[in-house]
C-alpha positions in Angstrom: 14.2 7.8 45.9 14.5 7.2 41.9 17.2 10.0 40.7 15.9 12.8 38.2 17.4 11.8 34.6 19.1 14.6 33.4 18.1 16.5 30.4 20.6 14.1 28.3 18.8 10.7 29.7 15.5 12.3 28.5 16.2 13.0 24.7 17.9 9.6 24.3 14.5 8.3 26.1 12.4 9.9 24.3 14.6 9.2 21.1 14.0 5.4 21.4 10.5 6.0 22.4 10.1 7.8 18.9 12.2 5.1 17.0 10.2 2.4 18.3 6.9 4.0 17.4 8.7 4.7 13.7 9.7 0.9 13.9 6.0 -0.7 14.5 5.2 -0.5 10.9 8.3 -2.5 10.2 8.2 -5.1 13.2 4.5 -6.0 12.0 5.4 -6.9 8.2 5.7 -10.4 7.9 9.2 -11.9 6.8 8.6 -15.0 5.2 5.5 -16.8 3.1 4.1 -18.9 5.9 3.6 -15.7 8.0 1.7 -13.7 5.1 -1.9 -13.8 5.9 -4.0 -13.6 2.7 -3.8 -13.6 -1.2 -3.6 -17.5 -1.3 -2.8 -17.5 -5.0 -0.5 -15.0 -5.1 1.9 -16.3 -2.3 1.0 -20.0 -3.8 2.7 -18.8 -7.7 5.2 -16.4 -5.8 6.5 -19.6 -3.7 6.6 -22.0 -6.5 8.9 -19.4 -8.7 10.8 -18.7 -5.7 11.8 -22.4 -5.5 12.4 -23.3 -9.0 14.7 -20.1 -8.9 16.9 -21.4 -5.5 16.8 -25.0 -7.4 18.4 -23.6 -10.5 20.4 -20.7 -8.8 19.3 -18.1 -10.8 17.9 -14.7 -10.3 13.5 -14.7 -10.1 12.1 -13.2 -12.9 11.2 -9.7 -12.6 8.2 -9.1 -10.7 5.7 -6.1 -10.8 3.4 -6.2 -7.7 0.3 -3.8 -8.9 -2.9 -2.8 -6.6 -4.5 -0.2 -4.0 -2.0 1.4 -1.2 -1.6 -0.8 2.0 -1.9 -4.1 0.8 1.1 -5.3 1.2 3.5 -4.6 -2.1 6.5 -4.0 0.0 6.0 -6.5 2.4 5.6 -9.0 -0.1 9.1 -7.7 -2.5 10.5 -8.2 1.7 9.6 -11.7 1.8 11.1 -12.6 -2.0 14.0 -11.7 -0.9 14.3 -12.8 2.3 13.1 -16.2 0.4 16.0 -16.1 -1.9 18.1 -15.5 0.5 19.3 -12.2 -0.8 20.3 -8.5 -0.5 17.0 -6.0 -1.0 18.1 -2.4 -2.5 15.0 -0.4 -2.0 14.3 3.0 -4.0 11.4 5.1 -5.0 10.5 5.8 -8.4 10.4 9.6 -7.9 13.6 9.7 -6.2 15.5 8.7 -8.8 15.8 11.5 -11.0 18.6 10.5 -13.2 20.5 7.8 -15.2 23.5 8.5 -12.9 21.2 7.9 -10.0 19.9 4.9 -11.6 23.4 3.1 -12.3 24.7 3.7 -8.4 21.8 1.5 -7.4 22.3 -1.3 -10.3 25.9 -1.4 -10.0 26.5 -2.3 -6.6 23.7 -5.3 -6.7 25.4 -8.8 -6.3 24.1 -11.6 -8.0 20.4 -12.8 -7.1 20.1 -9.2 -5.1 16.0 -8.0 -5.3 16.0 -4.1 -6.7 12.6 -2.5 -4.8 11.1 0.3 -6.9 8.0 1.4 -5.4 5.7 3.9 -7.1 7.9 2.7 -10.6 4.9 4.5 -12.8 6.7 7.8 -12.1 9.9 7.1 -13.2 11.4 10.0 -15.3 11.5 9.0 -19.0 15.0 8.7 -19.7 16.1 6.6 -16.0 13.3 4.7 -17.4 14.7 4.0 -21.3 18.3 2.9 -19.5 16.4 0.2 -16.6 15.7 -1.4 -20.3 19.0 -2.7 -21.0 19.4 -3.6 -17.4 16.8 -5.8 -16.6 16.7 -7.6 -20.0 21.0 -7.5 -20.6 22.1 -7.0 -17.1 23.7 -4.2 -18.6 23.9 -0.8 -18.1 25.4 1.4 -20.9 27.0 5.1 -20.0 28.1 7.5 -22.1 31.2 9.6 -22.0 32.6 12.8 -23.6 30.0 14.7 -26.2 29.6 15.7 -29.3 31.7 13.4 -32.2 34.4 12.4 -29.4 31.2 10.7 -27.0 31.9 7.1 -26.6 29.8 4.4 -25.0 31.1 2.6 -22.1 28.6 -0.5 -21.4 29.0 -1.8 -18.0 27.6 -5.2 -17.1 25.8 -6.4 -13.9 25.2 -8.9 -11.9 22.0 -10.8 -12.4 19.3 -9.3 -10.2 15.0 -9.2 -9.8 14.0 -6.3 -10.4 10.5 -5.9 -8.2 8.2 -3.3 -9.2 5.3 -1.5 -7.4 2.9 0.7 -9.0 -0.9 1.9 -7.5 -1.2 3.2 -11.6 -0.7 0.4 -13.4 -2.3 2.2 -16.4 0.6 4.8 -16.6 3.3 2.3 -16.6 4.7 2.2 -20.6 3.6 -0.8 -22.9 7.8 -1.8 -23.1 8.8 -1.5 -19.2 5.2 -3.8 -18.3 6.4 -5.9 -21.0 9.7 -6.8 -19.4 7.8 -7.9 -16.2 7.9 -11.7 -16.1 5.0 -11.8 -13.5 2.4 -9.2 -12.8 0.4 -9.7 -9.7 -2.5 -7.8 -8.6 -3.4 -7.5 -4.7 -6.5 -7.5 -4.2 -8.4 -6.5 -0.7 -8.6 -8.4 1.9 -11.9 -10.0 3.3 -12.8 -9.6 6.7 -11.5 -13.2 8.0 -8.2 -12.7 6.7 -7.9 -9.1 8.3 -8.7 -10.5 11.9 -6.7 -13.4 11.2 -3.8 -10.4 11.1 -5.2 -7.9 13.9 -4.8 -11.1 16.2 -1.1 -11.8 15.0 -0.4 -7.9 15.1 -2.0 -8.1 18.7 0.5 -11.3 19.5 3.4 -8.9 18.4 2.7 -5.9 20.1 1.7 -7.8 23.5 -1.8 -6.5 23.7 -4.8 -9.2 24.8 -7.2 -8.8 21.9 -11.0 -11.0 21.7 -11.9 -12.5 18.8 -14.9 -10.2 17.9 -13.1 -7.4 18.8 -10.2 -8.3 16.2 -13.2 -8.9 13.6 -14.7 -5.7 14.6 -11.3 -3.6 13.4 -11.4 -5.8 10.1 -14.8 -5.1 9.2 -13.6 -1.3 9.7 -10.3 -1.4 8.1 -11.3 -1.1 3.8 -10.3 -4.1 2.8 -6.6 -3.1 3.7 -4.0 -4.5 6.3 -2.4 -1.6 7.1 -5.5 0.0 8.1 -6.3 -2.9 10.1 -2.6 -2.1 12.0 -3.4 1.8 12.5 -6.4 1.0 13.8 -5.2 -2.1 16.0 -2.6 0.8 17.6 -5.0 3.6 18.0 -7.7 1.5 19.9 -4.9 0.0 21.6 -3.7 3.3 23.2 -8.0 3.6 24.0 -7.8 0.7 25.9 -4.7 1.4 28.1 -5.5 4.9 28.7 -9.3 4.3 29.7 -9.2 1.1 30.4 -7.4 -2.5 31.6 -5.1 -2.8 28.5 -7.7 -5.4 26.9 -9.4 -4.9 23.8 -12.5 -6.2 24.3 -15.2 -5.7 21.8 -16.6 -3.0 23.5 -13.6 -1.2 24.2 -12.7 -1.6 20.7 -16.0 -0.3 19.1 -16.0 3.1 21.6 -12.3 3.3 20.1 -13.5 3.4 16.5 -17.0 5.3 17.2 -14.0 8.1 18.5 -12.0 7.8 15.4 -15.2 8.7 13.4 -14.3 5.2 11.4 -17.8 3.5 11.2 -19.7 0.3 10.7 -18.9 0.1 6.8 -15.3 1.3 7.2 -16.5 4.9 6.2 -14.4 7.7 7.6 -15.6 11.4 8.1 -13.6 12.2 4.9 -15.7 9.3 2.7 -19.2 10.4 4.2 -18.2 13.8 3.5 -17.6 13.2 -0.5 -21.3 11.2 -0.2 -22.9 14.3 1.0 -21.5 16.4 -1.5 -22.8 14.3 -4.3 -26.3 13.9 -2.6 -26.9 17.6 -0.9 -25.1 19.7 -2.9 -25.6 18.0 -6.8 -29.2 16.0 -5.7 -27.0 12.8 -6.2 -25.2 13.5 -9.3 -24.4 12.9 -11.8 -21.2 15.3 -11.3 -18.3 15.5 -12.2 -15.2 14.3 -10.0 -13.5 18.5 -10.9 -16.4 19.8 -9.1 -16.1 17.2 -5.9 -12.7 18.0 -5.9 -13.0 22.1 -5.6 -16.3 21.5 -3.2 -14.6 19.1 -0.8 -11.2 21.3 -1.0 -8.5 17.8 -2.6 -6.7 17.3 -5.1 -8.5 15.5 -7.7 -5.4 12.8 -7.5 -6.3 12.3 -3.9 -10.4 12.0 -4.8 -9.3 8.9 -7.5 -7.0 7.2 -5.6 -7.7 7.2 -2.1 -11.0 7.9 -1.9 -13.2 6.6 -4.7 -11.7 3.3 -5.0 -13.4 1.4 -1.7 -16.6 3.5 -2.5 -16.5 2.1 -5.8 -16.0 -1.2 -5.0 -18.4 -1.5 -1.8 -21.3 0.2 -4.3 -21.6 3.6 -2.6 -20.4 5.2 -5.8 -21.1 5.0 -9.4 -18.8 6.7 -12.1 -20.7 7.0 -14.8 -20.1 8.6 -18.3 -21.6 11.6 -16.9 -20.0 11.9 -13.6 -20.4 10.5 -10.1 -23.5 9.4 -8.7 -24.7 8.5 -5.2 -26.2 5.0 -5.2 -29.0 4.0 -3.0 -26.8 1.9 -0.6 -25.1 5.7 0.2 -28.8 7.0 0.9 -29.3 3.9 3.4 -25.7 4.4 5.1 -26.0 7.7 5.8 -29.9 7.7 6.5 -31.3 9.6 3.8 -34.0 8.4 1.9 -33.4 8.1 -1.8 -35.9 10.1 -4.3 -38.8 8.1 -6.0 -38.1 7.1 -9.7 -34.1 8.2 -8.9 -33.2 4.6 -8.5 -34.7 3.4 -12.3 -33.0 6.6 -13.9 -29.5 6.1 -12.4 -27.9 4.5 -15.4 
């Protein structure tokens, strides 16, 4: 008979078990260029700079990786430095709050390290006004004493890349976008390339995946790998639960019927901000305040999670006047759009 663990030999179990769940995120991001599925222009400029930088032995240029959440900003600031063969120092823009802050993380970069600020659009003002001198100087200037006896002690650094990530690229200052040498924008993803990465995600996390089932959670996911991944993990714990382990497509679509995600990548949360605009304001236009109080978000939250894949797959029209339902939302959700509304939208 199998001996009881103790209750020691279930927390560390259970530990792991919770590690390894933390970890999947991290185990699915690829590591180098030829694993990165999509963005063929991107990786294509990102690989030739890469190169000419090794050749000469210099630092890459400073890079600021700008688009939607999900599509793969951090993964790709991974890959440039695992391409250059160096050290990657990751931070967050709101978690560095001051200059002193700022010059722990510059100062112990060696040369050709990759500095990772994600979300740099909400830096604080004055961290911001000293990154300046460091990413154009390799310098970092600190000042000592107050008053007439303050002096200025200027501390130099090793030449780094600086990688920047930024879903606001409008709130970024005109001087720190100006000290980019590259901007890249990710864009989202079409359906071939998302399967393409469900299937490698599948390979990863040993689960048996068909081919239409993979293209089934890409034609779900928004556009956005890291969808595609939550999803690939959710159906994945349908399948072993209530089935053979195998994601087939039918399997797979009963998974995503249950997580209310639905043919056009819709959750309950995008159908609900539809219905708003159509039952409550006859369609709009309205204004995206009012959505905001009706549907109980932040108006942050509205703008940046939600609105964007609406936008983009014509569901949702921001006009001068407001928001507006277009017919394609009628159709999706089975309504039928009032005569003379379509002529009159714009």
């Amino acid at each position: 008979m199998t001996p009881k663990p103790d209750d020691g030999d279930e927390r560390a179990v259970s530990a792991e078990r919770g590690e390894d769940d933390r970890g999947y995120d991290v185990t699915l991001r690829p590591s180098r260029f030829d694993e990165y599925v999509g963005q063929a222009k991107l990786k294509e400029n990102l690989r030739i700079f890469v190169a000419a930088a090794n050749a000469r032995g210099g630092p890459l240029d400073h890079v600021l990786f700008c688009g939607p959440p999900g599509l793969g900003k951090t993964t790709m600031a991974c890959i440039l430095a695992e391409e250059l063969d160096s050290k990657l120092v990751m931070a967050s823009g709101p978690a560095i709050e001051h200059k002193g802050q700022l010059a722990a993380l510059l100062t112990k970069l060696g040369r050709r390290d990759v500095l990772f600020i994600d979300e740099i659009h909400r830096l604080q003002p004055i961290v911001e006004e000293n990154l300046y001198s460091a990413i154009e100087d390799f310098r970092i200037d600190i000042v000592q004493g107050e008053g007439p006896y303050a002096t200025t002690l200027q501390l130099p650094l090793q030449p780094f890349t600086l990688v920047g990530a930024t879903t606001r690229t409008g709130l970024l200052t005109s001087p720190l976008l100006s000290r980019f040498g590259y901007i890249a924008r990710l864009d989202y993803y079409p359906p071939e390339d998302l399967a393409a990465i469900a299937r490698r995600s599948a390979g990863l996390l040993e689960v048996t995946i068909e081919d239409d089932a993979a293209m089934e959670i890409a034609r779900r996911a928004r556009g956005t790998p890291r969808i595609v991944n939550r999803l690939l993990r959710r159906a994945r714990d349908f399948a072993e639960v209530l089935g053979d382990g195998v994601l087939s497509t039918v399997r797979t679509k009963d998974a995503l019927d249950r997580l209310d995600v639905d043919d056009a990548g819709l959750d309950e949360m995008d159908r609900r901000v539809l219905r708003v605009i159509i039952e409550h304001y006859k369609g709009g236009p309205v204004g995206v305040e009012t959505i905001a109080a009706a549907l109980s978000e932040p108006r942050d939250t509205l703008e940046d999670v939600y609105e964007p894949y609406l936008l983009q797959q014509g569901f949702l029209a921001r006009t001068a006047r407001g928001r507006m339902a277009t017919e394609r939302a009628y159709a999706h959700l089975g309504l039928v759009m009032p005569p003379g509304r379509q002529a009159g939208m714009f």
